[in-house]
C-alpha atoms as a printed R data frame, in Angstrom:
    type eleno elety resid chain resno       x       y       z
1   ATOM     1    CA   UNK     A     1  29.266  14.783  10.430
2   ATOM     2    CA   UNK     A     2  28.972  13.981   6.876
3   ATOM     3    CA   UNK     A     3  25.921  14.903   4.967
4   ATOM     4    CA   UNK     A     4  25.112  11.167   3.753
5   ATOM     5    CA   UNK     A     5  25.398  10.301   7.643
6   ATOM     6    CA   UNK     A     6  23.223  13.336   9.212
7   ATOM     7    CA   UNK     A     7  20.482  12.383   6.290
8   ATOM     8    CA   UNK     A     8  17.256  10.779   7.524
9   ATOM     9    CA   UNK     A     9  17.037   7.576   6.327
10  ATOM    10    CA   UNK     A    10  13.650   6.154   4.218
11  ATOM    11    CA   UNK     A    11  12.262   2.967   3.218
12  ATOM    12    CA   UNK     A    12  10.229   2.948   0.601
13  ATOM    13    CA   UNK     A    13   7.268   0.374   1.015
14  ATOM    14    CA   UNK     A    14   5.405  -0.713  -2.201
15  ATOM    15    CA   UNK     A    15   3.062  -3.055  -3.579
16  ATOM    16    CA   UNK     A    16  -0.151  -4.051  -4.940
17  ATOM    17    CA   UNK     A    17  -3.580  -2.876  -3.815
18  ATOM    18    CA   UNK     A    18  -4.155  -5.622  -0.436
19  ATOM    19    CA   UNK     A    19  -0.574  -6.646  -0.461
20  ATOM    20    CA   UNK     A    20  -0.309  -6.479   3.368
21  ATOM    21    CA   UNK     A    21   2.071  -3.290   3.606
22  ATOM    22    CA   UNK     A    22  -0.091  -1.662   5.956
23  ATOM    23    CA   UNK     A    23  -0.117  -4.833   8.011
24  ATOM    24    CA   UNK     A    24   3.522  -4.852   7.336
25  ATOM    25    CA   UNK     A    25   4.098  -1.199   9.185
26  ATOM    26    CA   UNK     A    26   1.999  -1.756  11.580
27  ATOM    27    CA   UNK     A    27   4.571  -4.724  13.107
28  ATOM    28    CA   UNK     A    28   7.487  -2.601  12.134
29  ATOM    29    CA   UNK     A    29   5.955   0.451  14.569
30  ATOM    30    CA   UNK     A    30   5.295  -2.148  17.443
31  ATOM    31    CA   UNK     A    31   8.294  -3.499  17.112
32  ATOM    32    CA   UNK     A    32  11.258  -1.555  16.322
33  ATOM    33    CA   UNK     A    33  11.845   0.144  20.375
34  ATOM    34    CA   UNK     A    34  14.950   1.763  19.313
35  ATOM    35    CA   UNK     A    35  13.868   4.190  16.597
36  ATOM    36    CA   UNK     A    36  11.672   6.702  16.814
37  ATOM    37    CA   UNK     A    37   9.611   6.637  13.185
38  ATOM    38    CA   UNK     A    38   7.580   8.511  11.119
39  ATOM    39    CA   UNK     A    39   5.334   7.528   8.403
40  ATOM    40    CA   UNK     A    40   4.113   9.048   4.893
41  ATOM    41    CA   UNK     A    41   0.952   7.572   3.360
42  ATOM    42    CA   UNK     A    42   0.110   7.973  -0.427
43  ATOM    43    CA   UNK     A    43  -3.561   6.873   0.326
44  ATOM    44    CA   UNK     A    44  -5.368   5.907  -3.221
45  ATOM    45    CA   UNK     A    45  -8.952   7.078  -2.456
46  ATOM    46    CA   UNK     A    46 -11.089   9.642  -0.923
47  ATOM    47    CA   UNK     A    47 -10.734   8.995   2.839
48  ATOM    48    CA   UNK     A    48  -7.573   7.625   4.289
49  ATOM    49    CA   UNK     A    49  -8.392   3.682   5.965
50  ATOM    50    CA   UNK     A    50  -4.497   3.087   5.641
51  ATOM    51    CA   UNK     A    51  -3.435   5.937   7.968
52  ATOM    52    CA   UNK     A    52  -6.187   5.785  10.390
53  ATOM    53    CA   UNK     A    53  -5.765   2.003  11.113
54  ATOM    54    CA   UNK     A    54  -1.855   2.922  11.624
55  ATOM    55    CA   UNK     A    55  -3.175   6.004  13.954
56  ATOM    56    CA   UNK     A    56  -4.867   3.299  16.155
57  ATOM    57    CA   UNK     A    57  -1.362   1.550  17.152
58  ATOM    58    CA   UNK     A    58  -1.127   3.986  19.650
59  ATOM    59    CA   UNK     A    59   2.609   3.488  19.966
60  ATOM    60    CA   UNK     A    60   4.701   5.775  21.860
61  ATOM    61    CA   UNK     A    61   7.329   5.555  19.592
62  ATOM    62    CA   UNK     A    62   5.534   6.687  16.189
63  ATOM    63    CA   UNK     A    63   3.105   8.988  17.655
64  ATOM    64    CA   UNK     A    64  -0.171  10.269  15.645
65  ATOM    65    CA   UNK     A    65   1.264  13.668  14.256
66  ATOM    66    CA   UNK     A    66   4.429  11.592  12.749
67  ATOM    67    CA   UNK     A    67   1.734  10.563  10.883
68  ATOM    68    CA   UNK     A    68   1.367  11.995   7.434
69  ATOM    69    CA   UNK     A    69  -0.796  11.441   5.028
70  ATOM    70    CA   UNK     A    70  -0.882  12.491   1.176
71  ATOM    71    CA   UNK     A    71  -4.742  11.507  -0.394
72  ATOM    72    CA   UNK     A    72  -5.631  11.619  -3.831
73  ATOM    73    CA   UNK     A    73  -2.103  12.181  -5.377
74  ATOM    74    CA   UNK     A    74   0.792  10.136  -6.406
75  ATOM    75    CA   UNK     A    75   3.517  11.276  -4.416
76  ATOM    76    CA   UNK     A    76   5.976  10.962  -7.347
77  ATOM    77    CA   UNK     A    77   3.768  13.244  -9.310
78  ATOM    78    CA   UNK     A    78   3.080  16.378  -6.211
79  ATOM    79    CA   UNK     A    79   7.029  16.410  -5.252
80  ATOM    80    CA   UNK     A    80   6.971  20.698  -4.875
81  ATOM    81    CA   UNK     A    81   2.856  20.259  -3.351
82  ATOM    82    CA   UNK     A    82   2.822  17.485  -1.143
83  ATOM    83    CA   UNK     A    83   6.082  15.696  -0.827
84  ATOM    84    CA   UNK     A    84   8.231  18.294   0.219
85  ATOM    85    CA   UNK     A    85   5.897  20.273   3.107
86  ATOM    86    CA   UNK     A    86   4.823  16.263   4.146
87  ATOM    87    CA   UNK     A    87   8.711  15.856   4.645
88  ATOM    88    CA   UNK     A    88   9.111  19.585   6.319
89  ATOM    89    CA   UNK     A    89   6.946  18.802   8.705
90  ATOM    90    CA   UNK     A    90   8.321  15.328  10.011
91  ATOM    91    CA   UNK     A    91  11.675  16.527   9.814
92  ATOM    92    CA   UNK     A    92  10.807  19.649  12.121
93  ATOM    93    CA   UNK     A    93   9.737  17.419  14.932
94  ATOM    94    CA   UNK     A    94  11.098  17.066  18.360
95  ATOM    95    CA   UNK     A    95  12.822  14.527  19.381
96  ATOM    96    CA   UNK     A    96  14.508  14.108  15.975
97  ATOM    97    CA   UNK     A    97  13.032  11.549  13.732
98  ATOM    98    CA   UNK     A    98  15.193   8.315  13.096
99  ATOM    99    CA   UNK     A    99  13.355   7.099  10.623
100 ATOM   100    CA   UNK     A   100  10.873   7.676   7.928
101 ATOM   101    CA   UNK     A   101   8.779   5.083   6.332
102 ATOM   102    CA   UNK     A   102   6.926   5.945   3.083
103 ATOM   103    CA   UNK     A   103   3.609   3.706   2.187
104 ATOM   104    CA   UNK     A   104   2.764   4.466  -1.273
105 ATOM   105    CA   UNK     A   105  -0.389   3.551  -2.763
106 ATOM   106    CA   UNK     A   106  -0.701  -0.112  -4.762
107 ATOM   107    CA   UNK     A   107  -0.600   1.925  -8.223
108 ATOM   108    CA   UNK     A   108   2.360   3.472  -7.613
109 ATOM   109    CA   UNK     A   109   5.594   3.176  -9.521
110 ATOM   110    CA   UNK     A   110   8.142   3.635  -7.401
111 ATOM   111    CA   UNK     A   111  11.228   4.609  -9.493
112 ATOM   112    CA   UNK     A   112  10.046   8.487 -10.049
113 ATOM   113    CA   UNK     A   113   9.406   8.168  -6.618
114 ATOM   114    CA   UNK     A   114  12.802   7.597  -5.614
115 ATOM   115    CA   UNK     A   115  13.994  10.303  -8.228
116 ATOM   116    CA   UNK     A   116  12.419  12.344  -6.467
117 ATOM   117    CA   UNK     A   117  14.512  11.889  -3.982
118 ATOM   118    CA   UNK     A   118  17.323  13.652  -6.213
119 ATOM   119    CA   UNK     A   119  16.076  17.509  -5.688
120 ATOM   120    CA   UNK     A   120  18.596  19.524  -4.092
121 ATOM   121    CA   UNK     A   121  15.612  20.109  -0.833
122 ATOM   122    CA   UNK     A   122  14.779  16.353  -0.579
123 ATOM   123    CA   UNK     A   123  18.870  15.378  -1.206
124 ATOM   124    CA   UNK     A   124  19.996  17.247   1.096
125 ATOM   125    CA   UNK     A   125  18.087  16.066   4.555
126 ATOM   126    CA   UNK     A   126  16.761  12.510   3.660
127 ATOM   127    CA   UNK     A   127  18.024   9.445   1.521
128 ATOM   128    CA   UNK     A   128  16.080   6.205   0.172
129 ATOM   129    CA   UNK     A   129  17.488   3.562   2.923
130 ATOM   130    CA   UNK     A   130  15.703   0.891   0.691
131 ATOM   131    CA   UNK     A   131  12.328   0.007  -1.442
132 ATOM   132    CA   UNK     A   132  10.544  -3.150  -0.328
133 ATOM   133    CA   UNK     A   133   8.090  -4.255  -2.236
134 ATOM   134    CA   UNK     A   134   5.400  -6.433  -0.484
135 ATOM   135    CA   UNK     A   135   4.025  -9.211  -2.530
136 ATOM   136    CA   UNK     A   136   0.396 -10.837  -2.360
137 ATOM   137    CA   UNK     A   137   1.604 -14.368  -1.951
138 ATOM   138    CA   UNK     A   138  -2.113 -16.891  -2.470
139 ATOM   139    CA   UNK     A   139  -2.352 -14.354  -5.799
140 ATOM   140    CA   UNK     A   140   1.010 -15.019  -6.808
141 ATOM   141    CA   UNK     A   141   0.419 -18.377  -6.303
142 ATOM   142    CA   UNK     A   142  -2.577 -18.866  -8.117
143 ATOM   143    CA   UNK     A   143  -1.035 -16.460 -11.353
144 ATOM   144    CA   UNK     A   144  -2.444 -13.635 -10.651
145 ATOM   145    CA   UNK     A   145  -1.076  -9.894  -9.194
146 ATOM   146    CA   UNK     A   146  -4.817  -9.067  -8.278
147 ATOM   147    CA   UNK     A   147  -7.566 -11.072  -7.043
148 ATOM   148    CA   UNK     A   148  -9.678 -11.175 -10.649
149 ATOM   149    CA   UNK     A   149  -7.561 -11.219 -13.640
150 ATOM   150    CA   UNK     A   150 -10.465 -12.508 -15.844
151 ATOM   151    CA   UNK     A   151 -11.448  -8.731 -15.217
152 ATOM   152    CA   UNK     A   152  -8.836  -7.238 -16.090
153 ATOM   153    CA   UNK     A   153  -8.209  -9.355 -19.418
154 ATOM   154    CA   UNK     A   154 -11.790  -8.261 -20.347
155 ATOM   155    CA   UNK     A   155 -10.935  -4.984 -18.905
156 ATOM   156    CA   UNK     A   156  -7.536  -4.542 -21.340
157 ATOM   157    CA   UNK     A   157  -9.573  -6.605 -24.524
158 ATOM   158    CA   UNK     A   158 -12.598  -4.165 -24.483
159 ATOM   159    CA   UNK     A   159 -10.039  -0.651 -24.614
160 ATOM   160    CA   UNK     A   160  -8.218  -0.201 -26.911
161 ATOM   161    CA   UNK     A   161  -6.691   3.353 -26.202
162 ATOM   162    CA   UNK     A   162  -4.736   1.551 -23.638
163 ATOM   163    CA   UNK     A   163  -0.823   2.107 -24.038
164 ATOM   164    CA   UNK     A   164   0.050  -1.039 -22.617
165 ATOM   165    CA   UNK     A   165  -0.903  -4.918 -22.726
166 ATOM   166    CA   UNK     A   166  -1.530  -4.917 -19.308
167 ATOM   167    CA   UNK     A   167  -0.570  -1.931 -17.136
168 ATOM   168    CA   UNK     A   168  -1.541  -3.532 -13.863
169 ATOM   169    CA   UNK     A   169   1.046  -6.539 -14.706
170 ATOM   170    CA   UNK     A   170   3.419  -3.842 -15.523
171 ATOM   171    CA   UNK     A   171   3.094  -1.851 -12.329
172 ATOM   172    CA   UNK     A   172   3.898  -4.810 -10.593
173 ATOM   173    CA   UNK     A   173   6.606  -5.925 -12.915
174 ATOM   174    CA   UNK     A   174   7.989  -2.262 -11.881
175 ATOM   175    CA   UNK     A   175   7.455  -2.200  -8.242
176 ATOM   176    CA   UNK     A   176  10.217  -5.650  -8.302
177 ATOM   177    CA   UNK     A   177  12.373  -4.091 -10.865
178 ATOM   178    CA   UNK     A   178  12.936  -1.336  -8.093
179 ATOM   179    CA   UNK     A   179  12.756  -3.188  -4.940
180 ATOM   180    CA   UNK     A   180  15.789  -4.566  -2.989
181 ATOM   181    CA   UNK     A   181  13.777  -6.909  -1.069
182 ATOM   182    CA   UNK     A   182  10.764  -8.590  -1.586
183 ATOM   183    CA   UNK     A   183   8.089  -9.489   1.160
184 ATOM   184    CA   UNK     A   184   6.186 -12.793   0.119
185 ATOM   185    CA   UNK     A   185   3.030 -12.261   2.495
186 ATOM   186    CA   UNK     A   186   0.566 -14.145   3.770
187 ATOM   187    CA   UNK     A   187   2.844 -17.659   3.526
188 ATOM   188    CA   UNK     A   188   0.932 -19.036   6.307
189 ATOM   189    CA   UNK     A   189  -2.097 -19.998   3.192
190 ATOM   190    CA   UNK     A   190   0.454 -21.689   0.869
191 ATOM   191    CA   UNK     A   191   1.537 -25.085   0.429
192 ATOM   192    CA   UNK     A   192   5.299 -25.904  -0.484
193 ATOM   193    CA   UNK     A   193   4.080 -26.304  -4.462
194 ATOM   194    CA   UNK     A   194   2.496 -22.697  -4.207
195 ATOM   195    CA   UNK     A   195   5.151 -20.857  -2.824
196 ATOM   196    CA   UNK     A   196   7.748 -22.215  -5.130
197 ATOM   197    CA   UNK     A   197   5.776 -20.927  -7.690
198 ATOM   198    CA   UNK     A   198   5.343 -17.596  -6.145
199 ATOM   199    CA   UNK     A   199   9.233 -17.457  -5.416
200 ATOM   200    CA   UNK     A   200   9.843 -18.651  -9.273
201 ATOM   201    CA   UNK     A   201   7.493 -15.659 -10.750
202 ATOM   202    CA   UNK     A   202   9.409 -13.416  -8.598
203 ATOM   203    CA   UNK     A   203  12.645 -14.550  -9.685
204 ATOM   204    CA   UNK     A   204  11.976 -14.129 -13.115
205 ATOM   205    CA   UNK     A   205  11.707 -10.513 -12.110
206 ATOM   206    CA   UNK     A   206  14.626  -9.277 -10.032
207 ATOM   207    CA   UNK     A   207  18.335  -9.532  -9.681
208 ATOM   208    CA   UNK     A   208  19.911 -12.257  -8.358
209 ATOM   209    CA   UNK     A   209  21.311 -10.860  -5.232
210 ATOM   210    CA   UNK     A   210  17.556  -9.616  -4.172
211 ATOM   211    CA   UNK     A   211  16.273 -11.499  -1.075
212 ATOM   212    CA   UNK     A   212  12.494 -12.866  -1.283
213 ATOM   213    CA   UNK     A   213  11.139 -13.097   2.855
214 ATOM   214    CA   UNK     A   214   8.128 -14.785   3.448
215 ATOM   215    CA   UNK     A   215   5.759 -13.443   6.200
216 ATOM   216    CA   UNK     A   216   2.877 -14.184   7.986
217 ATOM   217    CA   UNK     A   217   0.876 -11.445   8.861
218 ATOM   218    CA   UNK     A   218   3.389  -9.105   8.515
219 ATOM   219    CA   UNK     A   219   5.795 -10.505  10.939
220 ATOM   220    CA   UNK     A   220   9.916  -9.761  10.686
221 ATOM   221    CA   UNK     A   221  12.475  -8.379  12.853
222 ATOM   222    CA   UNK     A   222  12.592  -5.045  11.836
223 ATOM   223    CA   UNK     A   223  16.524  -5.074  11.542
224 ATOM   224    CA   UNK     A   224  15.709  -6.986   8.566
225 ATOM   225    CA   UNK     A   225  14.217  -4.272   6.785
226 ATOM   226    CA   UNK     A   226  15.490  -0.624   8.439
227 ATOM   227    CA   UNK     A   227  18.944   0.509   8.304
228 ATOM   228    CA   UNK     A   228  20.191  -0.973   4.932
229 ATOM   229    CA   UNK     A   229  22.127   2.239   4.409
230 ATOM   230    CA   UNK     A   230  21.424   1.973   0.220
231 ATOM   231    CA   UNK     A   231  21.486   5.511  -0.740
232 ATOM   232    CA   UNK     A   232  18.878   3.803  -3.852
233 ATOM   233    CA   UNK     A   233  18.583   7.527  -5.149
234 ATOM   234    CA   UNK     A   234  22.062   7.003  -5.848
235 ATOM   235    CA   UNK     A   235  21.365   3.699  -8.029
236 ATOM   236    CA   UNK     A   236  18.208   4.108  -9.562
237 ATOM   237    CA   UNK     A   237  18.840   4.514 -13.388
238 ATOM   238    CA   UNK     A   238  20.377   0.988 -12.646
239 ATOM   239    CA   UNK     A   239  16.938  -0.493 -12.157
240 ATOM   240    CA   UNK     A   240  15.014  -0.699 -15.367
241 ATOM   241    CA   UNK     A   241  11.712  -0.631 -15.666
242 ATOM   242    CA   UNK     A   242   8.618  -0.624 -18.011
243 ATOM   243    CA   UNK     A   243   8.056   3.179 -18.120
244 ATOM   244    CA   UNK     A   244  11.761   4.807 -18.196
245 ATOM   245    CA   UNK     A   245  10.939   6.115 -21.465
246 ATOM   246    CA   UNK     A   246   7.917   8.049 -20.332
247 ATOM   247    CA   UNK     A   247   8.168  11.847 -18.696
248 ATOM   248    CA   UNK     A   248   4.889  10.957 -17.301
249 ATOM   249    CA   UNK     A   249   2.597   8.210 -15.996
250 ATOM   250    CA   UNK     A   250  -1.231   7.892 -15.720
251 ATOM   251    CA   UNK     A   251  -3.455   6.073 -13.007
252 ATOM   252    CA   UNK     A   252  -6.272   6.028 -15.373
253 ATOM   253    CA   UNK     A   253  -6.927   2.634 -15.731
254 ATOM   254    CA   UNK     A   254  -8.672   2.762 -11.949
255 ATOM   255    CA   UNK     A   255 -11.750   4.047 -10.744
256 ATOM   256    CA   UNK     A   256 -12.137   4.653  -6.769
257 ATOM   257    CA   UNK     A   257 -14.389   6.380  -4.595
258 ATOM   258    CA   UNK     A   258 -16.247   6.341  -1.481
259 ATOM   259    CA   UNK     A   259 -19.600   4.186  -0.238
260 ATOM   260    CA   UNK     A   260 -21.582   5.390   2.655
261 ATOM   261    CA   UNK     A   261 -23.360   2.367   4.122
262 ATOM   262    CA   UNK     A   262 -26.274   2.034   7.104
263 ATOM   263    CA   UNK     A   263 -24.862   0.662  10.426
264 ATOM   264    CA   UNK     A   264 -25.192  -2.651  10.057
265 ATOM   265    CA   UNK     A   265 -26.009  -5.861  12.232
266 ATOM   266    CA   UNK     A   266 -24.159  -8.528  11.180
267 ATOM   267    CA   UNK     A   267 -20.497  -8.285   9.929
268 ATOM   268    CA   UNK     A   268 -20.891 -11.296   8.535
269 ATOM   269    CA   UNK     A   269 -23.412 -10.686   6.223
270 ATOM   270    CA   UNK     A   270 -21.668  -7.486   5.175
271 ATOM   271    CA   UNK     A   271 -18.279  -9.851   4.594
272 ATOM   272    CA   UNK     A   272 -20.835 -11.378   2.051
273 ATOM   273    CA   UNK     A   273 -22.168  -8.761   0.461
274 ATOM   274    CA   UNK     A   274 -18.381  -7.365  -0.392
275 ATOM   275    CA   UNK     A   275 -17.369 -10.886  -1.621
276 ATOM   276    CA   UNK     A   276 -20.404 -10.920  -4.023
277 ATOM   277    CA   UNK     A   277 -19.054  -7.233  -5.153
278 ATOM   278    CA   UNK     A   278 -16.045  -8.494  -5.920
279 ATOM   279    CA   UNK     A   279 -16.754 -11.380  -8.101
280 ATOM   280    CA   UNK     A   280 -19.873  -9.542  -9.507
281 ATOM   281    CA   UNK     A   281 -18.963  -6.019 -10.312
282 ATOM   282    CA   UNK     A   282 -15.058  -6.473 -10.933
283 ATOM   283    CA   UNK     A   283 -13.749  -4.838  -7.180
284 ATOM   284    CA   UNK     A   284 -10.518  -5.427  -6.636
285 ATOM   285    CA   UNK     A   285 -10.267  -3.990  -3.164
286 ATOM   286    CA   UNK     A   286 -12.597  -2.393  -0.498
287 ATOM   287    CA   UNK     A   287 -11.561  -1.302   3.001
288 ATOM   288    CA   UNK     A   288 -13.018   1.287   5.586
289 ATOM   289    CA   UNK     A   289 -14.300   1.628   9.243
290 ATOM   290    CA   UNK     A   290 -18.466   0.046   9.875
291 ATOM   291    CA   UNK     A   291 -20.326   0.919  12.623
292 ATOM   292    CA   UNK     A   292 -22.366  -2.089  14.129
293 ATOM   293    CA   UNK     A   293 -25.509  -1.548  16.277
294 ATOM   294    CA   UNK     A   294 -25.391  -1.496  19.902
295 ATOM   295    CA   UNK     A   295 -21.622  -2.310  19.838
296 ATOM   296    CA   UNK     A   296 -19.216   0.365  20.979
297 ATOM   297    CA   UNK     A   297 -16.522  -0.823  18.962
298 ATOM   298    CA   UNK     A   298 -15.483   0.045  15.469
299 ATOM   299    CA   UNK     A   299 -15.377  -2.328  12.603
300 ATOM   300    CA   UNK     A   300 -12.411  -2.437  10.407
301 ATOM   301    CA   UNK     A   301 -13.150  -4.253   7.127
302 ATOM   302    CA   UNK     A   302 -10.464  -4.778   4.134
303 ATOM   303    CA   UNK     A   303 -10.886  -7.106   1.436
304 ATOM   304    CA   UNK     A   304  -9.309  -8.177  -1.538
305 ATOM   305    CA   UNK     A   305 -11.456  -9.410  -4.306
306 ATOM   306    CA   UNK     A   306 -13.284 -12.198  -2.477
307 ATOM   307    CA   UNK     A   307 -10.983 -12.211   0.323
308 ATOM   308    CA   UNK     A   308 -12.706 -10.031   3.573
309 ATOM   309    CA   UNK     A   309 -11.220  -9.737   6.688
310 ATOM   310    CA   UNK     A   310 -12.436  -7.851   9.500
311 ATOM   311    CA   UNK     A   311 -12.332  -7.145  13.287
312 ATOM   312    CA   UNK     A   312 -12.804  -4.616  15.560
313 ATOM   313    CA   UNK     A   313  -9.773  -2.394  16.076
314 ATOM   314    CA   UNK     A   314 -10.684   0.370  19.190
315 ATOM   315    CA   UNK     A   315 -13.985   1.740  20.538
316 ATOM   316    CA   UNK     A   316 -15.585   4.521  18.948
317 ATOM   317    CA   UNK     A   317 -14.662   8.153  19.836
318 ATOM   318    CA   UNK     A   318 -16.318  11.492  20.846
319 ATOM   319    CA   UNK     A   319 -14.641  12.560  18.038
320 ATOM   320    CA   UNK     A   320 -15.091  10.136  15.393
321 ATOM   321    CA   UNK     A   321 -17.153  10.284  12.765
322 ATOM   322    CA   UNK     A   322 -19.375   7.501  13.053
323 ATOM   323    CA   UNK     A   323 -21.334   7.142   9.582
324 ATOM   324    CA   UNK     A   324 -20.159   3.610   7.686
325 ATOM   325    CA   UNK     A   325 -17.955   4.440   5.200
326 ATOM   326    CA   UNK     A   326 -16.289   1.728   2.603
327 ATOM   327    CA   UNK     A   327 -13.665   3.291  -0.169
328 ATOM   328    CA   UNK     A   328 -13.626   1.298  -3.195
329 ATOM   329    CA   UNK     A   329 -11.004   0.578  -5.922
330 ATOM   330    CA   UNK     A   330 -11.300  -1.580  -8.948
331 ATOM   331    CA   UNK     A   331 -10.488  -1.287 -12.782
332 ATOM   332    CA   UNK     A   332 -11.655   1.563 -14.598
333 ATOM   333    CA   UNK     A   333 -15.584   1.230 -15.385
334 ATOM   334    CA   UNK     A   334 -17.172   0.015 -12.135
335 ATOM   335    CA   UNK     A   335 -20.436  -0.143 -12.216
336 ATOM   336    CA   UNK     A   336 -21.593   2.527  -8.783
337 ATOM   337    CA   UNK     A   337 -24.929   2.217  -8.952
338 ATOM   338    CA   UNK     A   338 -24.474  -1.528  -8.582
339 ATOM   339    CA   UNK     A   339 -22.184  -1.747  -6.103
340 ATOM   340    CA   UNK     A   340 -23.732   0.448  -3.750
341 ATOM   341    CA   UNK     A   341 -26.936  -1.851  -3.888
342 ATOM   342    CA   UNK     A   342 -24.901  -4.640  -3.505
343 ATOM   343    CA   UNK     A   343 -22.749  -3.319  -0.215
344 ATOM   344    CA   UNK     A   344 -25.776  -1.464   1.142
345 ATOM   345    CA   UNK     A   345 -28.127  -4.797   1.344
């Protein structure tokens, strides 16, 4: 057996902050029977929403400890800290893995990512199957990568140390640049006029021969996506991006961190109060797990900018930690004080 065939295969899954690739992963894990998956999750924050909710799938065939998760840290940048024990462990399960799917966070860029994928201890055992890159569709639609560009304009206007016009456009110019397919989600809220000019702004941004899918709530055959057999370590100086003149890259244009809240009674006032942070205080996305009096469910809220969704995902735990906890992420300079006021009612 060749060493390009006995390699683990990995898809790469990028995107902006509330693109739907969790959503995305979860269908892929309920879906693909065959293959027996694992997952690594660059969570951007201090407690990790994005691998809990995929912990709750309880699916047999991705079970919690191929699970993996890698907070506060750009995977790219912690290959020898994170990256490679996150890997060691996955690969030393049994049964054998058949396939690996990395979530990185929505700031990261995933070309040094996939470089990484060139040291002799990665090389060797896995190989970049393909990057996807998961794409907000409404946003797109409307001109914007995030939900409030009018904050980040003001955001890029009022700094002047920054390096770049406007980094966040650029991340998202460089998540395209790298992927070899793009996931146009949430296509179920578009009319024919706004998705062709989603699909025209992407365009403008890949090659040719790269595939745009639109989704609805993160529904494809998984054959679609797993088992392109692209080797894209093997191509990536090919795929030019923004930053391939830069040994290093920054996240500092983002602040996050954690809210605790009261339990709450209402989820719909709560759905308000995170709307009214978003357009008030510049949030661009806010997700964690509520607890709701006298129910014995949990709450799962994510939003992005004014957009909240929520529902309640499994029953509460002997072992879960029940306080209401909301992580928040926007552009660098949030105002704390004032968002917690806000969120906490």
């Amino acid at each position: 057996m060749t060493a390009s065939v006995s390699r683990v295969p990995c898809t790469v899954v990028t995107g902006f902050l509330g693109a739907g690739k969790t959503t995305l992963i979860r269908h892929l894990l309920e879906n693909a029977h065959d293959k027996r998956l694992a997952i690594i999750v660059n969570e951007f924050g201090d407690i990790g929403i994005d691998g809990e909710i995929l912990r709750g799938c309880g699916i047999d065939s991705c079970p919690e400890e191929n699970i993996v998760e890698l907070a506060n840290g750009c995977i790219c940048c912690t290959v020898a800290d994170d990256f490679v024990p996150a890997l060691d462990q996955i690969l030393s399960r049994t049964p054998k893995v058949d396939h690996i799917l990395i979530e990185t966070s929505g700031l990261a860029l995933p070309k040094p990512l996939v470089q990484a994928f060139q040291w002799p201890s990665v090389k060797s055992r896995v190989t970049v199957d393909s990057v996807i890159a998961v794409v907000d569709g409404p946003a797109l639609a409307d001109g914007r990568v995030a939900s409030d560009m009018d904050a980040l304009q003001a955001q890029r206007a009022g700094d002047m140390t920054l390096e770049h016009d406007d980094p966040v456009e650029e991340v998202f110019e460089d998540q395209l640049a790298c992927a070899d397919l793009i996931i146009l989600s949430k296509s179920d809220l578009m009319d024919a006029v706004g998705s062709a000019r989603a699909n025209a702004v992407i365009g403008a941004h890949v090659a040719p021969a790269v595939k745009i899918v639109p989704t609805s709530h993160g529904k494809i055959d998984p054959s679609v996506l797993l088992g392109l057999g692209l080797a894209v370590e093997d191509d990536i100086e090919n795929r030019k991006t923004h930053h391939d003149d830069e040994l290093d890259h920054e996240h500092d244009d983002f602040d996050s961190f954690v809210i605790d809240i009261p339990s709450i009674a209402n989820p719909d006032e709560l759905a308000l109060r995170v709307a009214t942070a978003a357009e008030e205080e510049n949030v661009l996305r806010v997700k964690g797990f509520v607890e709701v009096g006298g129910k014995p469910m949990r709450l799962l809220l994510q939003a992005v900018g004014p957009r909240v969704n929520h529902y309640y995902d499994r029953a509460w735990t002997a072992e879960d930690d029940r306080r209401s906890r909301l992580v928040v992420i926007g552009l660098k300079g949030l105002n704390r004080p004032a968002i917690e006021r806000i969120l906490a009612g």
